[in-house]
N, C-alpha and C positions, 0 to 999 in steps of 0.2 A: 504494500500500500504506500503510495507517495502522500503526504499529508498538503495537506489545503495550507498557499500563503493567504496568507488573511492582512492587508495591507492598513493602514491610516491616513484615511481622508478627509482632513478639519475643514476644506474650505470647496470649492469646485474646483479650483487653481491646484490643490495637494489632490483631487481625485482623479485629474485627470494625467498627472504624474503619475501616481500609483497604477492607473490602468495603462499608460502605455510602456510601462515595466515592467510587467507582468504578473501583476495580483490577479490572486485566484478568486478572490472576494475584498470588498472591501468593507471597514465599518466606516460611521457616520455617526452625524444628528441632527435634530430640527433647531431649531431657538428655543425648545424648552427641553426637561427631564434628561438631559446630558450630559455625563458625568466630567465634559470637559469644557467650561465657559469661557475660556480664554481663547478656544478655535475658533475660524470664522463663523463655521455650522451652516444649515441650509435654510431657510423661510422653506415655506410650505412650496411655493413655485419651483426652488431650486433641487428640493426633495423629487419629485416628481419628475424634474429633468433631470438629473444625477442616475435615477433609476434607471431611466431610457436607457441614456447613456451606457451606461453601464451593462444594463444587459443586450444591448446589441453587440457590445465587445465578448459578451459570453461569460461574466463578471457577476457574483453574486453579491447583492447589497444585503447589511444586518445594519440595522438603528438601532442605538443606544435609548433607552427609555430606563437608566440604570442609578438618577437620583433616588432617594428616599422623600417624597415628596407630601408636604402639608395637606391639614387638610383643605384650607382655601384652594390647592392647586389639581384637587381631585377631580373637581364639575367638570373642565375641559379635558381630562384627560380620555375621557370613550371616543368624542368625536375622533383627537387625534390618532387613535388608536385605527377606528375605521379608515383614516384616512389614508394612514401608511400601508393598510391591507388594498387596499383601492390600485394605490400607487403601483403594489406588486411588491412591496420589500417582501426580501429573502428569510427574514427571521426578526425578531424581537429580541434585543439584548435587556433582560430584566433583574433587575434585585430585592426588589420589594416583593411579599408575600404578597400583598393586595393587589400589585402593579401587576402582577401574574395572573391572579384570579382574572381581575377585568381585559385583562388579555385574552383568556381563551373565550370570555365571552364575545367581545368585541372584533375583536380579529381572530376566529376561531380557525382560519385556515393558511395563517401566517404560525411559523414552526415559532418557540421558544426558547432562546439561549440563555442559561442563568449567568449572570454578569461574574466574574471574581468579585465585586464588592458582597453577595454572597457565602463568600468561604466555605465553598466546601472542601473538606479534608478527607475527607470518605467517604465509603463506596455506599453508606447509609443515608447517608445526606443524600449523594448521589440518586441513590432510587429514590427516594421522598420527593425530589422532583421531578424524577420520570415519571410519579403518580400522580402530582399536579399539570405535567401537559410537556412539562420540557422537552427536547430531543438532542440539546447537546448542552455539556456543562462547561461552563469557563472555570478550569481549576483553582484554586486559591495559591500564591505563588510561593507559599511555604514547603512546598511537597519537594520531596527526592522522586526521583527518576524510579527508583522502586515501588514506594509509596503509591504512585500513579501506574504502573504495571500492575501492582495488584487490585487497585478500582480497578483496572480496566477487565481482568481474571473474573470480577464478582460482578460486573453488570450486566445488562442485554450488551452484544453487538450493536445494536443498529440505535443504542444513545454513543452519542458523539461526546469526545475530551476535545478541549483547546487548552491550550498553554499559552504563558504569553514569553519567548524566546529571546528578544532585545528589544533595549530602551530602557528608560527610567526604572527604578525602584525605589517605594519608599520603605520608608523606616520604620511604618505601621504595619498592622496586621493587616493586610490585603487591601492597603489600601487605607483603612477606617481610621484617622486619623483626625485628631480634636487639635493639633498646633494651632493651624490656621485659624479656625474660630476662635481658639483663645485667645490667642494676642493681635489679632486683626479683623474678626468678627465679620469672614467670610467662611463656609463651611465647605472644606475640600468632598465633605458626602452627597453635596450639591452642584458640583462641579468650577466651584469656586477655591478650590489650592493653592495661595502665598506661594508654597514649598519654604516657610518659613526652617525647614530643617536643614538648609543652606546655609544658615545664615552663622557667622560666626559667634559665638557665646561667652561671657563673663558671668563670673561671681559677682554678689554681692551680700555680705555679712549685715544683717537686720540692722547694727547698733552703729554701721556703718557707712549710711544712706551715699552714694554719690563717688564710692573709692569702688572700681570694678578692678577685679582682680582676676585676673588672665588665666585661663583654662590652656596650660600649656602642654604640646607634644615637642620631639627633640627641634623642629622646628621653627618654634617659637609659639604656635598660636594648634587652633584646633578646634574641626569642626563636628561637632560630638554628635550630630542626628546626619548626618550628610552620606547617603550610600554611594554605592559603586553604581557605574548603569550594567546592566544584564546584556550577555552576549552568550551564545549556542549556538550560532553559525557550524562550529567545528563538531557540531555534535547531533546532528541530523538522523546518522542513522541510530543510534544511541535512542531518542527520543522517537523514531521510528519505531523499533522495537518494544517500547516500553506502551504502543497502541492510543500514542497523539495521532490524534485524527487532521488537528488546523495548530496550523504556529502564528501565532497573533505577534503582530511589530507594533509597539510602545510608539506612541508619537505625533494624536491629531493634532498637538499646539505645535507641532515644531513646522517646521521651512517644506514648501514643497520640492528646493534640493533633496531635501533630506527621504521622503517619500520617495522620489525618484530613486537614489542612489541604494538606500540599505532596500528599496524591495526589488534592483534590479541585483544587487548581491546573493539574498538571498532566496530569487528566483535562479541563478548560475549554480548556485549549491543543490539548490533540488534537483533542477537539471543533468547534475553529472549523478545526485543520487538514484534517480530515476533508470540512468545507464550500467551504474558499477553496482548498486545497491549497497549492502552491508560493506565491501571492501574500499567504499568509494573515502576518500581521504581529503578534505578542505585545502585547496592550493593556496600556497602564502599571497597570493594577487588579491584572493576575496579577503582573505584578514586586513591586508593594507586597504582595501576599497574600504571597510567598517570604522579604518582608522579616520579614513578623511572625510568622516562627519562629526559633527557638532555631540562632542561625548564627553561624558567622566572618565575614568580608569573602567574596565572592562575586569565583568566578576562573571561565574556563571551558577549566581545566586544559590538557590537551595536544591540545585537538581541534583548537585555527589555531596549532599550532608551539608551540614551549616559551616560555612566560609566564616572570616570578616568582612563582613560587607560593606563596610563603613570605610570613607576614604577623609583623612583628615587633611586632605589640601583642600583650597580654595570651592566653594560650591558652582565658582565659573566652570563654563564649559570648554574642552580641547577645541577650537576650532579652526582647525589648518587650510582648509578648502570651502568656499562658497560658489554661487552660483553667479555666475557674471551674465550670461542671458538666455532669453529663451530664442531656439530656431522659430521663426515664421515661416520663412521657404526657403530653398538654397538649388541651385543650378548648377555641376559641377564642381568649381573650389570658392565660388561666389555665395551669399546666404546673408539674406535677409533677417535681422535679430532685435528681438527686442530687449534691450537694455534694463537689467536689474540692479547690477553693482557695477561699480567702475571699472574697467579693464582700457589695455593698450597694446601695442605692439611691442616684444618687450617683454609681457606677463609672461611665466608658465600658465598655459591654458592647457586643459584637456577636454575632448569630447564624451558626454556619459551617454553612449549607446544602448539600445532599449536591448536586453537579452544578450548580450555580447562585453565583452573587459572592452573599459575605456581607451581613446585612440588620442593621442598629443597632438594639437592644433596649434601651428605655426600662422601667429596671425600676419597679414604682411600689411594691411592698408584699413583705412577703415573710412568712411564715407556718411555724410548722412544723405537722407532722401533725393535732395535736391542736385547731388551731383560735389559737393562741396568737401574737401577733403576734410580730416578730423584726427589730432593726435591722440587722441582718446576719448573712449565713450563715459559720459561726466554726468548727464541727465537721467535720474530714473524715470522709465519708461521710455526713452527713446529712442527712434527705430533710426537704427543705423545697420549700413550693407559693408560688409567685412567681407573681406578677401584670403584666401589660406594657400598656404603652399601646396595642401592635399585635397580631393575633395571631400567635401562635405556629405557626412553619411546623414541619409534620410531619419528624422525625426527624434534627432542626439539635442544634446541641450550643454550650453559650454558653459566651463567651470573657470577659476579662477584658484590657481596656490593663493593662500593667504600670507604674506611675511610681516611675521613679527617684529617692531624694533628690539 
């Protein structure tokens, strides 16, 4: 069995990166009940065209419906509920026991995916919601790679596991996490997350109001709640085995770079696992491709037993590579771009090709519309015609090294 990529589409801009990279499915959400408020997310219009979308690529859509939600927020919840069954979404991603019940009544013929906000940790939990309607469970991210072999031993076949494989981790129990609300009085369980466990921390002694006194590691300072981010690229057939059905990628808030790149990675990973199966072995090309996105230090969290997962550097993020523009057309070594970040002739550029390892793009001239030469592209959004020394592969999107001073 090759397992379902299941990609991160925060905005229409990040879905339709992840579809032409090869997600096997993507998630989402509307403007309400989504566990991520800081992504663009869809209005009701763009839900509906995202779907399209999507399933004419042959791409399955799941919505988040995954807040724990008030009760003022209950009344509209059936309409919306009918609405995304309308739409044709592929599944319901749910957490709440209520948010479930009025699910199968409401959309009684859209499947149910229980969210990791959730937690289940066993194969009991597990059936408990394959008697309320479920059909696939989103693991809770505390599990070993055994742990989840043996739910998989004790259930039907035909309920579904996900895991979630790379990206963030927090420092809470699957998520359920009170920081936020307490010192910022937004609720990460509402999809409202500071990630307030970034942030660096001091003491301070009651009798002592105003003297903070430094939480220190050999480094001087130290970030006591700040994890690792989660990586399993290398470990595919491993979690093959152990009867992950979909590998879910961490990441509606982040960059549609970032969509692009790690699910065109780890679409190359399934790819060869699909060919070699169990013998198939991660070539150092895809590990360097997970380096050059926007990451923490790389852990692979609770799958072989509890790690440290805590990284006491900076709660910034590694970020060596960005996205410098998007292709609009290209003829040749000529290509029409539209301008996200600054680039020139000069930069290391690479091309990130959709299903294929990135190709280095020798920019030689750059132009804008009108014919008018440019030493470099300086305006975001603006469409300027770049010229390369090779040509331009169909439907790649160019990057930019980032250098640090």
């Amino acid at each position: 069995m090759i397992p379902e990529l299941l990609a991160p589409a925060g905005d229409p801009e990040k879905l339709r990166a992840a579809l032409d990279f090869g997600a096997d499915a993507v998630y989402l959400a509307g403007t309400a009940y989504g566990m991520r408020s800081n992504a663009g997310n869809f209005t009701p219009e763009e839900l509906e065209e995202a779907i399209r979308l999507a399933h004419s690529r042959g791409v399955r859509v799941y919505v988040t419906v995954n807040t724990m939600p008030r009760n003022e927020e209950l009344p509209a919840l059936p309409e919306y509920l009918r609405k995304l069954e309308r739409f044709g979404a592929d599944a319901l991603i749910v957490a709440d026991l209520g948010v479930a019940a009025m699910a199968k009544r409401c959309a009684p013929n859209t499947p149910l995916h229980v969210s990791t906000q959730a937690s289940v940790t066993n194969y009991a939990a597990a059936l408990a919601w394959r008697e309320l309607g479920a059909s696939r469970i989103v693991l809770a991210r505390e599990l070993t790679l055994r742990e989840i072999a043996e739910i998989r031993e004790r259930i039907p076949p035909e309920l579904e596991l996900e895991c979630f494989v790379h990206g963030a981790m927090c420092v809470a129990y699957s998520g359920r996490c009170l920081l936020s609300s307490a010192l910022m009085g937004r609720d990460a369980s509402r999809g409202m997350c500071t990630q307030p466990c970034r942030w660096s921390y001091s003491l301070v002694e009651e009798k002592r109001p105003g003297i903070y006194i430094p939480v220190e590691e050999a480094e001087g300072e130290s970030y006591i709640f700040n994890s690792c981010d989660l990586r399993m690229i290398e470990h595919i057939p491993a979690m093959a085995a152990a009867g992950i059905d979909s590998l879910k990628i961490e990441g509606r808030g982040k960059t549609a770079y970032y969509a692009a790149a790690i699910t065109n990675a780890y679409r190359l990973a399934l790819d060869g696992y699909a060919r070699e199966g169990a013998a198939w072995v991660c070539p150092p090309e895809l590990l360097s491709e997970t380096e050059k996105l926007s990451h923490r230090p790389y852990d692979t969290g609770f799958f072989f037993g509890k790690h440290d997962l805590q990284t006491r550097r900076s709660g910034e993020y590694i970020r060596p590579w960005d996205l410098a523009a998007l292709q609009l057309s290209c003829e040749g070594s000529k290509a029409l771009l539209l301008q996200k970040n600054h680039f020139a002739p000069g930069d290391r550029l690479e091309w990130l090709v959709p299903r294929q390892m990135p190709r280095r793009a020798e920019l030689l001239s750059l132009r804008d519309t009108e014919g008018n030469a440019l030493d470099a592209a300086r305006h975001p959004l603006q469409r300027v015609v770049a010229e390369f020394a090779e040509p331009v592969p169909q439907g790649a999107i160019l990057r930019k090294e980032i250098i640090n001073p």
